[in-house]
C-alpha positions in Angstrom: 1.0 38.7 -8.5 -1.8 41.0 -9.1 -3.1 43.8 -6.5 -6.4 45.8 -7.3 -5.2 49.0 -6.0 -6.0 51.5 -8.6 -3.4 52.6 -10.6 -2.3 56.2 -9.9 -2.7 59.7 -12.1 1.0 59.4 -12.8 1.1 55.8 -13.7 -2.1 56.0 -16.0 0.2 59.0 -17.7 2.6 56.3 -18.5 0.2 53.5 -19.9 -1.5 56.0 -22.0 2.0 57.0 -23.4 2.9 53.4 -24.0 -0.5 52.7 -26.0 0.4 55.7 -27.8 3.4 55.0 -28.8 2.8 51.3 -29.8 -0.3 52.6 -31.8 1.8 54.9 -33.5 4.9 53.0 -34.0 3.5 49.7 -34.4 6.2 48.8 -31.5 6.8 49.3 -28.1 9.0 51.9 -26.9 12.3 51.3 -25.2 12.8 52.6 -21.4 14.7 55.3 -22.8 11.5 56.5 -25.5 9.6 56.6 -22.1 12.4 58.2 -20.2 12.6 60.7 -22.6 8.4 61.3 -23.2 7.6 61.5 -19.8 10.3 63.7 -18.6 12.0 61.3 -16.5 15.7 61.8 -15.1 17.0 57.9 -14.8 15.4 54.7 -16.2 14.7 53.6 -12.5 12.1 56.1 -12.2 10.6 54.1 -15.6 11.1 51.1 -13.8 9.4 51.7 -10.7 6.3 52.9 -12.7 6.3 49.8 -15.2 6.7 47.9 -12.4 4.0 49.4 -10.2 1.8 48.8 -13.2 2.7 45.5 -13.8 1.7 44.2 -9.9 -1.3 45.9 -10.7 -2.1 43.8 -13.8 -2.0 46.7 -16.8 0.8 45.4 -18.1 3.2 42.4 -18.7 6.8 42.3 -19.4 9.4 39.6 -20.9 12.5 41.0 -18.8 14.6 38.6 -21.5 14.3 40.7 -24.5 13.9 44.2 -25.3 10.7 46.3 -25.5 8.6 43.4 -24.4 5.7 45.3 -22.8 2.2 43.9 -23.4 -0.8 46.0 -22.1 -3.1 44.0 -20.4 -5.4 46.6 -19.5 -7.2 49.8 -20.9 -6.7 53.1 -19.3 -10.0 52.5 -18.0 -9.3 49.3 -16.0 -11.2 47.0 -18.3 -9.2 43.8 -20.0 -7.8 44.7 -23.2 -8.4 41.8 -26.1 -5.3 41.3 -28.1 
């Protein structure tokens, strides 16, 4: 279920710190790495904004394992090829 709303400021803040992280780390952080990075005071706030992000086709998630986030998009909009 994909909407083509733009994504917001805020939520662009968190894809860009998820790219980041993952480019970094070579893994994807945990709700608490993004908690923590973007200043957040429960995982529900992370939640809302994955989630957001995820109708909106940026990213994917496997709600079955941990860290499963797969960017689908660029911070531009454009399709990412994995």
């Amino acid at each position: 279920m994909r909407n083509d709303f733009p994504a917001t400021k805020r939520q662009i803040e968190f894809l860009k710190m998820i790219i980041d992280f993952s480019e970094e780390n070579y893994y994807m952080p945990s709700y608490t790495d993004i908690k923590e990075a973007m200043n957040c005071k429960s995982n529900s706030t992370v939640s809302d904004h994955l989630t957001a992000l995820e109708k909106k086709g940026y990213l994917a998630r496997d709600y079955r394992k941990p860290r499963q986030i797969k960017v689908l998009r660029n911070l531009d909009g454009s399709f990412r090829i994995n």
